[in-house]
Jmol script that loads the backbone (N, CA, C; Angstrom):
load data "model"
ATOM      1  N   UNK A   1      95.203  88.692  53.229  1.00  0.00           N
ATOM      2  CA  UNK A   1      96.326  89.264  53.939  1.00  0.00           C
ATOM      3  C   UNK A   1      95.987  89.303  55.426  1.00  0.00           C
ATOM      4  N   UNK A   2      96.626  88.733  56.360  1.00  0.00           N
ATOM      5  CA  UNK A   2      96.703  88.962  57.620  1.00  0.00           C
ATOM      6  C   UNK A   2      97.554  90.064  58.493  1.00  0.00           C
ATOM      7  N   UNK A   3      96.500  90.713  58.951  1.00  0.00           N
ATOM      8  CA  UNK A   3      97.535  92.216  59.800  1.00  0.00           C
ATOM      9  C   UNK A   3      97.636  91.640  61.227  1.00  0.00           C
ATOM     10  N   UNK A   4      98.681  92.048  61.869  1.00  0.00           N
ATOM     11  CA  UNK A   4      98.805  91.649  63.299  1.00  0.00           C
ATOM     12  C   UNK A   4      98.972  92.595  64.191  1.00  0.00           C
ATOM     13  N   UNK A   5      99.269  92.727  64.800  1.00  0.00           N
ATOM     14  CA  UNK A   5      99.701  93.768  65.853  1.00  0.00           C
ATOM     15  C   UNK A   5     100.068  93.658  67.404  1.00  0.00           C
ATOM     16  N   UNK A   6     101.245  94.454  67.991  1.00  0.00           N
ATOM     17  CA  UNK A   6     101.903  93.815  69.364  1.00  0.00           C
ATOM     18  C   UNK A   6     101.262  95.086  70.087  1.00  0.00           C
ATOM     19  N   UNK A   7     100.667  95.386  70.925  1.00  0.00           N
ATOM     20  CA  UNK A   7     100.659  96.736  72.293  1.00  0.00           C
ATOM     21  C   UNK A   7     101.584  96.210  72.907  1.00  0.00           C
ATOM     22  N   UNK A   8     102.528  97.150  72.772  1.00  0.00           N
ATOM     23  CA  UNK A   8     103.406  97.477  74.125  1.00  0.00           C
ATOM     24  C   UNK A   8     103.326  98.462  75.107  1.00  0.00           C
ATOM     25  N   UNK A   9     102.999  97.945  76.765  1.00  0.00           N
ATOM     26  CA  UNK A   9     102.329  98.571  77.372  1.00  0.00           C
ATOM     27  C   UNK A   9     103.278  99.076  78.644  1.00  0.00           C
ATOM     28  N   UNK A  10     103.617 100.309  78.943  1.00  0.00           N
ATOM     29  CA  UNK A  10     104.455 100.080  79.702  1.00  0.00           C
ATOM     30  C   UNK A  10     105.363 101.682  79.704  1.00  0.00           C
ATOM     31  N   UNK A  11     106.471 101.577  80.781  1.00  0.00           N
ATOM     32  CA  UNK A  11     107.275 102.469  80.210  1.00  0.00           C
ATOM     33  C   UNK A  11     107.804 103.338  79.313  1.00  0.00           C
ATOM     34  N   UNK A  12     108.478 103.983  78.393  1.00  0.00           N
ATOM     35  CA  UNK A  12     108.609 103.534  76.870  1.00  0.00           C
ATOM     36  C   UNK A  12     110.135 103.474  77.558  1.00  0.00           C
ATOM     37  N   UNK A  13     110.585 104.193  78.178  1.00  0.00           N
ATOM     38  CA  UNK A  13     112.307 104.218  78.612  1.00  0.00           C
ATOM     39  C   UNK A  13     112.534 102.801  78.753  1.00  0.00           C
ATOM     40  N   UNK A  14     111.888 102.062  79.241  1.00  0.00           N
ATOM     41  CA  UNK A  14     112.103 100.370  79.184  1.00  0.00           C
ATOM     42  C   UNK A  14     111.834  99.528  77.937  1.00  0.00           C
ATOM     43  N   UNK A  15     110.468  99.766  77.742  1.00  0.00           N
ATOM     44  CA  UNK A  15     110.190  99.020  76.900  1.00  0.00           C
ATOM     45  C   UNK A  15     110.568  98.883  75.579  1.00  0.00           C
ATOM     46  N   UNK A  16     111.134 100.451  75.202  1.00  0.00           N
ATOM     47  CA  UNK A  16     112.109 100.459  73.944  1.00  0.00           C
ATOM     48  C   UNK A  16     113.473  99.417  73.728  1.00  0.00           C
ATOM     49  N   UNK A  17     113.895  99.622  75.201  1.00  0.00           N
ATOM     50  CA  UNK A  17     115.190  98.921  74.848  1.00  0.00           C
ATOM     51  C   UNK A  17     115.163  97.185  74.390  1.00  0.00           C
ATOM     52  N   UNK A  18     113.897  96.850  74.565  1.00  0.00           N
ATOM     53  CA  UNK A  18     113.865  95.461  73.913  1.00  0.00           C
ATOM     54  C   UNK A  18     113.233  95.120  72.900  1.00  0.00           C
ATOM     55  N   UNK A  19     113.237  96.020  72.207  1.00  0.00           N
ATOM     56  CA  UNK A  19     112.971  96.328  70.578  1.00  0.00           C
ATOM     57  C   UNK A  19     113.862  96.002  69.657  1.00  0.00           C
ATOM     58  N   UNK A  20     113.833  95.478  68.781  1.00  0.00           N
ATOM     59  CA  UNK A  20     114.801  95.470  67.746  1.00  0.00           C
ATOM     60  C   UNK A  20     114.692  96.693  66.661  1.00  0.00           C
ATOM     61  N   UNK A  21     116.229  97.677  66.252  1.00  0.00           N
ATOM     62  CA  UNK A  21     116.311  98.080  65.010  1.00  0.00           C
ATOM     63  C   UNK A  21     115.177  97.897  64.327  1.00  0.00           C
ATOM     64  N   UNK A  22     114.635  99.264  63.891  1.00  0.00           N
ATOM     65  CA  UNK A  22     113.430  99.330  62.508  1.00  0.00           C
ATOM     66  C   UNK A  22     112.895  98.027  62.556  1.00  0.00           C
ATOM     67  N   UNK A  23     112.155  97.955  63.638  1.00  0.00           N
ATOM     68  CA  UNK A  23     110.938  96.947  63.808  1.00  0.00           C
ATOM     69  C   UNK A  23     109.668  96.742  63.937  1.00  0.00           C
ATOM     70  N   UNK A  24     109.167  98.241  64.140  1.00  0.00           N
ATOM     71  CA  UNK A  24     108.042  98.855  64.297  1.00  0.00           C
ATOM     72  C   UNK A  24     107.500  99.945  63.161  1.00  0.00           C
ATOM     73  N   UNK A  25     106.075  99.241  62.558  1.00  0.00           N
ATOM     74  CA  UNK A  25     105.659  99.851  61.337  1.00  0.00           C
ATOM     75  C   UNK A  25     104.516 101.089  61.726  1.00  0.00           C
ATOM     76  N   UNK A  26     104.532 101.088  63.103  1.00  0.00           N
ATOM     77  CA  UNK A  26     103.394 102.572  63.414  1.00  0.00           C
ATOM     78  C   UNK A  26     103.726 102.630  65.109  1.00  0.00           C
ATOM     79  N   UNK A  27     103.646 103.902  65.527  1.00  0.00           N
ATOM     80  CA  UNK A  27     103.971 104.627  66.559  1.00  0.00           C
ATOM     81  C   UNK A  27     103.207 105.805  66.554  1.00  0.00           C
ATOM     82  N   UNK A  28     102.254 105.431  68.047  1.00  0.00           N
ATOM     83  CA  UNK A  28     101.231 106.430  67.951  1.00  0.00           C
ATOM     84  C   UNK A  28     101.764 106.989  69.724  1.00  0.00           C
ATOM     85  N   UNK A  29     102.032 108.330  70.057  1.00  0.00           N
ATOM     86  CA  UNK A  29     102.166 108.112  71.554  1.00  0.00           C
ATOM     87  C   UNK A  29     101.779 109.374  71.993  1.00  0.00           C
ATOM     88  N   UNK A  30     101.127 109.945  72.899  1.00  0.00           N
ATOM     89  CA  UNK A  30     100.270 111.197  73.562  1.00  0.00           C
ATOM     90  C   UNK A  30     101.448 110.929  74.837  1.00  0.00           C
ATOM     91  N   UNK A  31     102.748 111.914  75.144  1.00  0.00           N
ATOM     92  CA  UNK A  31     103.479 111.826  76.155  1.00  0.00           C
ATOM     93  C   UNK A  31     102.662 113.322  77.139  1.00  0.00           C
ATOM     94  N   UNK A  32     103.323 112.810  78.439  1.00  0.00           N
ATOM     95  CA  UNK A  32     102.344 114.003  78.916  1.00  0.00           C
ATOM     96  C   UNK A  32     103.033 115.509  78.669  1.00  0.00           C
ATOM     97  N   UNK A  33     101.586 115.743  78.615  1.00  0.00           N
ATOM     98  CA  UNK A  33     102.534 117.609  78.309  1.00  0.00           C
ATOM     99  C   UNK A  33     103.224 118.617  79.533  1.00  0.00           C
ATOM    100  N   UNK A  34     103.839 119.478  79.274  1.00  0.00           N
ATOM    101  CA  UNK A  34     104.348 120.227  79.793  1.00  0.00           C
ATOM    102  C   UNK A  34     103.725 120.733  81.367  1.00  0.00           C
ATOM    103  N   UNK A  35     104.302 120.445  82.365  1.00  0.00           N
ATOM    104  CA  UNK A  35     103.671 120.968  83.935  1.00  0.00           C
ATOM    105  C   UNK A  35     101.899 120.245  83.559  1.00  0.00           C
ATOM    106  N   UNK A  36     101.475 119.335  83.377  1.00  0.00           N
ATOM    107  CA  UNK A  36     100.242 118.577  83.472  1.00  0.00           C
ATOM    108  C   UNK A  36     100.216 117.179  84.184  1.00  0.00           C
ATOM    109  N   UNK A  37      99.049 117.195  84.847  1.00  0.00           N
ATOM    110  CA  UNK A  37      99.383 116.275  85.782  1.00  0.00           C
ATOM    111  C   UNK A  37     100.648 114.986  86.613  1.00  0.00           C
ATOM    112  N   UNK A  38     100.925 116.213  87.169  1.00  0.00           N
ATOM    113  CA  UNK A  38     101.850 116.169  87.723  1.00  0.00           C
ATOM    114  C   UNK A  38     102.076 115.288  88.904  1.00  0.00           C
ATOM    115  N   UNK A  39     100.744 114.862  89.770  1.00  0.00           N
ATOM    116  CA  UNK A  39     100.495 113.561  90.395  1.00  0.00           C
ATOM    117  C   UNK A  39     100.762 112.460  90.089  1.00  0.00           C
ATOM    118  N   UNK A  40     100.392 112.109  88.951  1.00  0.00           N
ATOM    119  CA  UNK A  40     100.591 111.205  87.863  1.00  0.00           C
ATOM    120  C   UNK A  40     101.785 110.770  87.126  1.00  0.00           C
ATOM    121  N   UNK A  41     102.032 111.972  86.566  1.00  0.00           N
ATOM    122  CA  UNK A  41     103.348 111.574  85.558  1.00  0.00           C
ATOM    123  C   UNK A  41     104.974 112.172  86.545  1.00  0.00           C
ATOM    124  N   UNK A  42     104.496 113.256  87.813  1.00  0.00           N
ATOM    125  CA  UNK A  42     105.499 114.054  87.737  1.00  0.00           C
ATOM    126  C   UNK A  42     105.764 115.357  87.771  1.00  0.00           C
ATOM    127  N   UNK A  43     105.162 115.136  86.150  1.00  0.00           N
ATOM    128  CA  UNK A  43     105.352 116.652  85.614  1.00  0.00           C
ATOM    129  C   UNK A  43     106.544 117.144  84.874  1.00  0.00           C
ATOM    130  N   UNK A  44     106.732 117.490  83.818  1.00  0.00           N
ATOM    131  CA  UNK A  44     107.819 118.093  83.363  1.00  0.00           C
ATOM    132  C   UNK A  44     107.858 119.420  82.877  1.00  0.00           C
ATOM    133  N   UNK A  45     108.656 120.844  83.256  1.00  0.00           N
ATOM    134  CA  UNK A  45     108.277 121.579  83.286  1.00  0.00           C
ATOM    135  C   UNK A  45     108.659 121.905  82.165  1.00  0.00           C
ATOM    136  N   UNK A  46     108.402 122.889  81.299  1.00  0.00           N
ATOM    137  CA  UNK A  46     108.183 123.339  79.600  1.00  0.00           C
ATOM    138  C   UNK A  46     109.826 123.633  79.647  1.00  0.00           C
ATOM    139  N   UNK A  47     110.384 123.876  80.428  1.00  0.00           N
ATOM    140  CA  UNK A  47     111.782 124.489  80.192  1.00  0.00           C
ATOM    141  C   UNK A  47     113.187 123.514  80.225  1.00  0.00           C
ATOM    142  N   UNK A  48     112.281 122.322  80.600  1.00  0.00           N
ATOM    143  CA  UNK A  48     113.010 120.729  80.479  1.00  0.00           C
ATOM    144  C   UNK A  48     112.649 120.199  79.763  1.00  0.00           C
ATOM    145  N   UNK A  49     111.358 120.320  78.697  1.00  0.00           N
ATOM    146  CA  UNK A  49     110.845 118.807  78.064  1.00  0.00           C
ATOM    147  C   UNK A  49     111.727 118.410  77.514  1.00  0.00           C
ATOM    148  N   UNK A  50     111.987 119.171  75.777  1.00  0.00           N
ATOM    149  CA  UNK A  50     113.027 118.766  74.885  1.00  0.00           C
ATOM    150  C   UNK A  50     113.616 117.702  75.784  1.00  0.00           C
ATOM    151  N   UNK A  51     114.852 118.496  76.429  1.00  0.00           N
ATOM    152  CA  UNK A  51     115.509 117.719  77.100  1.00  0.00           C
ATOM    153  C   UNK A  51     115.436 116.235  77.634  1.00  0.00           C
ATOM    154  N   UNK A  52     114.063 116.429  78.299  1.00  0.00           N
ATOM    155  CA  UNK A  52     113.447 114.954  78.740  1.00  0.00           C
ATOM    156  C   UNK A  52     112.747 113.961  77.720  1.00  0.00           C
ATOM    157  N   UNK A  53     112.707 114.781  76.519  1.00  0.00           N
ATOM    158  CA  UNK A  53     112.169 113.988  75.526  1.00  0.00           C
ATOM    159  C   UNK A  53     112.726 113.990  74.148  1.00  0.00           C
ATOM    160  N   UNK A  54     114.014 114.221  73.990  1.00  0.00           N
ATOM    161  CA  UNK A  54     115.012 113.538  73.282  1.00  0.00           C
ATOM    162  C   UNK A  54     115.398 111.911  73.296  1.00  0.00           C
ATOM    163  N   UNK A  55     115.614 111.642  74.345  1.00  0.00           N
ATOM    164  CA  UNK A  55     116.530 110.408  74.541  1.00  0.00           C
ATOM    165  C   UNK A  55     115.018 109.156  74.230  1.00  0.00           C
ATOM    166  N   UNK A  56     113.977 109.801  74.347  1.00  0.00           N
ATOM    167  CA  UNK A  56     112.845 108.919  74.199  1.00  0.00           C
ATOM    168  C   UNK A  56     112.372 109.195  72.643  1.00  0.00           C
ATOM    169  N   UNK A  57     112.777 110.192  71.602  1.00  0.00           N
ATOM    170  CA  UNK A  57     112.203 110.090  70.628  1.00  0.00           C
ATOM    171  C   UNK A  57     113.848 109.402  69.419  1.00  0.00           C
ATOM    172  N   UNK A  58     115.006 109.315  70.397  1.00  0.00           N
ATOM    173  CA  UNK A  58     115.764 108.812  69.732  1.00  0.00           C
ATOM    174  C   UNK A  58     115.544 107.261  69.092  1.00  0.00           C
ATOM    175  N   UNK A  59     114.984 106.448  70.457  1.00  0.00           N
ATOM    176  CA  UNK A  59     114.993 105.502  70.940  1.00  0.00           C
ATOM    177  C   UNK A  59     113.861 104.938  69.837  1.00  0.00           C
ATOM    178  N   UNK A  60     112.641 105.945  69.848  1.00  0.00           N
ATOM    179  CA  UNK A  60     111.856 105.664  68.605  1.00  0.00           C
ATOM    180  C   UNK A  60     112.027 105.609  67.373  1.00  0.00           C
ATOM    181  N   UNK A  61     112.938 106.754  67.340  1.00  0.00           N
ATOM    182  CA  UNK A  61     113.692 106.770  65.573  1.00  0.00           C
ATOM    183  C   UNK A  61     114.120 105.174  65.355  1.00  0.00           C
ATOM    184  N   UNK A  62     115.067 104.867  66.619  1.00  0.00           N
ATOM    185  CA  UNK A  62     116.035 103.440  66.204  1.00  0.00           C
ATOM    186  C   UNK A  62     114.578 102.097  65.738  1.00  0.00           C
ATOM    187  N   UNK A  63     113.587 102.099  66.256  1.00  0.00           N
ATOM    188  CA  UNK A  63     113.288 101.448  66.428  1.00  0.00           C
ATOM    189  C   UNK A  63     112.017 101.515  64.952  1.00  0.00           C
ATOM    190  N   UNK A  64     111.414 102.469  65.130  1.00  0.00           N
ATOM    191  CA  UNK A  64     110.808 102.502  63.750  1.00  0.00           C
ATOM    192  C   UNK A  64     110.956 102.279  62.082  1.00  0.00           C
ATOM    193  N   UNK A  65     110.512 101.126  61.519  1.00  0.00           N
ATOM    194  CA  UNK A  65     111.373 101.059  60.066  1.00  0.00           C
ATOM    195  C   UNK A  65     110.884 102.326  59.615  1.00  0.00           C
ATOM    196  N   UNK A  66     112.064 102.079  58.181  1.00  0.00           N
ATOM    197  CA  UNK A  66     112.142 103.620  57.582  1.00  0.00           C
ATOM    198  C   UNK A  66     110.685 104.301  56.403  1.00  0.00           C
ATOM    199  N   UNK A  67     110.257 102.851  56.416  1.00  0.00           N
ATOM    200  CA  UNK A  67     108.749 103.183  56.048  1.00  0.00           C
ATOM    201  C   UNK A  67     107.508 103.268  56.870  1.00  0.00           C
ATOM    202  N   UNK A  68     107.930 103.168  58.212  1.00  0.00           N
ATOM    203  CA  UNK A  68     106.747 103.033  59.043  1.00  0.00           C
ATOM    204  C   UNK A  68     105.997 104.867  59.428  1.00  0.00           C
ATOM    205  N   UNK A  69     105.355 105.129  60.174  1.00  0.00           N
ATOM    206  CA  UNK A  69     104.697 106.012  60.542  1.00  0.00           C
ATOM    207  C   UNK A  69     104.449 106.410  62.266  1.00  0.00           C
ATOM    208  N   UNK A  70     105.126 107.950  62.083  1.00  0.00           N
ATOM    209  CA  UNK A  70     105.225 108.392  63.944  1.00  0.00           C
ATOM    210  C   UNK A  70     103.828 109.288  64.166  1.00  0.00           C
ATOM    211  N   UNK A  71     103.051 109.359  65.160  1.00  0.00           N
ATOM    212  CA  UNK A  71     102.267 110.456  65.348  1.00  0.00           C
ATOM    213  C   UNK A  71     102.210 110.746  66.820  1.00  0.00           C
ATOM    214  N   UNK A  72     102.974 111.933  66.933  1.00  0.00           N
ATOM    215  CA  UNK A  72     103.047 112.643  68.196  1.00  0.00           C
ATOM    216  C   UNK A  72     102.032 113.078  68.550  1.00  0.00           C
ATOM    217  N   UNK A  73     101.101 113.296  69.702  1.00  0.00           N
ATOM    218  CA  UNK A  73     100.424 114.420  69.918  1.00  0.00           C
ATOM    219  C   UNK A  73     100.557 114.848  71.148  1.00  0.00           C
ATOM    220  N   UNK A  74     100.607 116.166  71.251  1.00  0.00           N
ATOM    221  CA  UNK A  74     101.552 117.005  71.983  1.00  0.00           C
ATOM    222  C   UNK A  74     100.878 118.498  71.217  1.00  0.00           C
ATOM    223  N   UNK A  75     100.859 119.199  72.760  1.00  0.00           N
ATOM    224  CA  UNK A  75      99.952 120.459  72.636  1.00  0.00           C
ATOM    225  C   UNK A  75     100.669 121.310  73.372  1.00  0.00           C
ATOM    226  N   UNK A  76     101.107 122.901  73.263  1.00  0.00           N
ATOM    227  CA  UNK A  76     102.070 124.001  73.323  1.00  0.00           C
ATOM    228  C   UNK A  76     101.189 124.106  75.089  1.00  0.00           C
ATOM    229  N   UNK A  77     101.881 125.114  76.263  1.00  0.00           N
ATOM    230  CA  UNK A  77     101.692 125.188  77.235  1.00  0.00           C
ATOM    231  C   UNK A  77     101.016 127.079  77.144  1.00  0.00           C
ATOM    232  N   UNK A  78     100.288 127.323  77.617  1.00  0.00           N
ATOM    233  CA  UNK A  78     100.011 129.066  77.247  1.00  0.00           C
ATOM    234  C   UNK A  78     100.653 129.446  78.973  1.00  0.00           C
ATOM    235  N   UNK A  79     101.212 130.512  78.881  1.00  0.00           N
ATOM    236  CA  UNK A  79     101.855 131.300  80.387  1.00  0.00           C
ATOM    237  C   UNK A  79     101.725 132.539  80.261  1.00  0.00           C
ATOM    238  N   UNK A  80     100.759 133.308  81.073  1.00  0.00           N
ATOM    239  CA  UNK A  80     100.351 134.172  80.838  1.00  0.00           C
ATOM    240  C   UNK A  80     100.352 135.139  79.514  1.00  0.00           C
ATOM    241  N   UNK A  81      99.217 134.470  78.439  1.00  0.00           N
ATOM    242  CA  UNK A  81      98.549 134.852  77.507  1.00  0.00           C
ATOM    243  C   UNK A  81      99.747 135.019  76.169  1.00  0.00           C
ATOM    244  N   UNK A  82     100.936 133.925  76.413  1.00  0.00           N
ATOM    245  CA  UNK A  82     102.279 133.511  75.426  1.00  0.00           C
ATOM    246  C   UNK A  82     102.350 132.150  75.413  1.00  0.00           C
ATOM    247  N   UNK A  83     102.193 131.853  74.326  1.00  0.00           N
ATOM    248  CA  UNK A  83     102.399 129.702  73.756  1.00  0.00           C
ATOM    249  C   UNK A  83     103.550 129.714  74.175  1.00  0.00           C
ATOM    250  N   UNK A  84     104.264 128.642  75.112  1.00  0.00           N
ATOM    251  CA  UNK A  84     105.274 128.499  75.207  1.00  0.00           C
ATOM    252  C   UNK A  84     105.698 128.279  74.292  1.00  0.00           C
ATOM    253  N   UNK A  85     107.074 127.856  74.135  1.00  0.00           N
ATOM    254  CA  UNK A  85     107.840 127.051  72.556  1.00  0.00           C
ATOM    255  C   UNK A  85     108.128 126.092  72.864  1.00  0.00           C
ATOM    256  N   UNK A  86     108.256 125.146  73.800  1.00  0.00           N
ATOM    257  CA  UNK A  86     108.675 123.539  73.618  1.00  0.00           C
ATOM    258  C   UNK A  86     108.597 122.887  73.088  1.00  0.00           C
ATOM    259  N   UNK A  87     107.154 123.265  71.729  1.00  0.00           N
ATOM    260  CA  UNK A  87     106.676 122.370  71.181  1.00  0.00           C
ATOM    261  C   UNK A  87     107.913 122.342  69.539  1.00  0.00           C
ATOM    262  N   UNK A  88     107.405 123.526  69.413  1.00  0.00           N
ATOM    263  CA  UNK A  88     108.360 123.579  68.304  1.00  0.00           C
ATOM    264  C   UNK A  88     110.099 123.527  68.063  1.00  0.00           C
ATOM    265  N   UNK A  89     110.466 123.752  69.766  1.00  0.00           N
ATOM    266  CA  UNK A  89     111.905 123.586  70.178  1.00  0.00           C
ATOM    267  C   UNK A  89     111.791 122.154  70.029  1.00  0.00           C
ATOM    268  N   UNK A  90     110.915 121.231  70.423  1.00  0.00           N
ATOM    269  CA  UNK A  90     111.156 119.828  70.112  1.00  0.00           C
ATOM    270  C   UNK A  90     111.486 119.476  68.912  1.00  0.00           C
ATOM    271  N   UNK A  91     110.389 119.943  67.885  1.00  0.00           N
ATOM    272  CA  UNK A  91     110.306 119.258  66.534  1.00  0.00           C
ATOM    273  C   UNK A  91     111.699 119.712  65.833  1.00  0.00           C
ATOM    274  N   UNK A  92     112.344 120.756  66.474  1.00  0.00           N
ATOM    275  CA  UNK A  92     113.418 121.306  65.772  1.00  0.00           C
ATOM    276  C   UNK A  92     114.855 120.214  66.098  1.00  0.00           C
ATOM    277  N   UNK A  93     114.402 120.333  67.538  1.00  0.00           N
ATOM    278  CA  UNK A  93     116.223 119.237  67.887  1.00  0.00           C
ATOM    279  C   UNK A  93     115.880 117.781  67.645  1.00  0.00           C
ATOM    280  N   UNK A  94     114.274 116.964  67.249  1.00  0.00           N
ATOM    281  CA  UNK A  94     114.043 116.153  66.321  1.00  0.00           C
ATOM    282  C   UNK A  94     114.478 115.951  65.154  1.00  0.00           C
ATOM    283  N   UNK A  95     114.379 116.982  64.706  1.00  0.00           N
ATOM    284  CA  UNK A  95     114.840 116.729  63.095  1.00  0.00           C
ATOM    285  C   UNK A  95     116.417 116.883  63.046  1.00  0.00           C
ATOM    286  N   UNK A  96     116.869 117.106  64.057  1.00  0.00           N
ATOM    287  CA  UNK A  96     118.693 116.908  64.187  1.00  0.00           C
ATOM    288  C   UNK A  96     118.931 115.548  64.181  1.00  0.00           C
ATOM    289  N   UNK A  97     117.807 114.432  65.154  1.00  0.00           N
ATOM    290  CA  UNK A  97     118.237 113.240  65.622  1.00  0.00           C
ATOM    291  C   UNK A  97     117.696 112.524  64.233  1.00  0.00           C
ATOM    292  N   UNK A  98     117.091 113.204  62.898  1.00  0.00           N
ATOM    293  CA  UNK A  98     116.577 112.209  61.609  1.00  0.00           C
ATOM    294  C   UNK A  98     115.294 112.198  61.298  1.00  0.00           C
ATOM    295  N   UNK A  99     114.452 112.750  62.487  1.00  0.00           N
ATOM    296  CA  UNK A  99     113.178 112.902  61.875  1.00  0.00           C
ATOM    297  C   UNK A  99     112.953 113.924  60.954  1.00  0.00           C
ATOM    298  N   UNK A 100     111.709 113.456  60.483  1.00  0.00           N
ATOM    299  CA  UNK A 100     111.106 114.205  58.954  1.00  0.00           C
ATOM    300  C   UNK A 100     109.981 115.046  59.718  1.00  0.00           C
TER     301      UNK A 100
END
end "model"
wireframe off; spacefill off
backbone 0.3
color backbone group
């Protein structure tokens, strides 16, 4: 049996869109977290992520077959000595857009 594999390197807001429908059998992606380096990425502050990271985990749903495999990793923000919730506000308006 021969396994293959494509890296797509890049954007994902771009690089998704030239994906085909359930075409992708594994999706591994570390997006940056909440107010963390912010030089770099920006920054998105805990009270926007969801928001900013909907339209990018939609884009993954479309694109992942229905047997393939997602692994987020993504870690809660602490503000003075309270876990934010973004994390779990995500996984919640996720599972609206079909995830399991």
């Amino acid at each position: 049996m021969e396994i293959t594999a494509d890296i797509y390197h890049g954007d994902s807001a771009e690089q998704l869109k030239l994906l085909p429908n359930d075409s992708i059998d594994l999706i591994i992606t570390s997006p940056p977290y909440a107010d963390q380096r912010k030089n770099t990425y920006g920054g998105i502050h805990h009270d926007k992520y969801v928001e900013w990271f909907l339209p990018i985990s939609a884009q993954l749903l479309r694109v992942l077959k229905p047997t393939g495999t997602f692994v987020l990793n993504i870690k809660e923000k602490v503000i003075k000595g309270e876990r934010s919730t973004y994390v779990i506000e995500l996984i919640l308006e996720m599972r609206k857009q079909g995830w399991l």
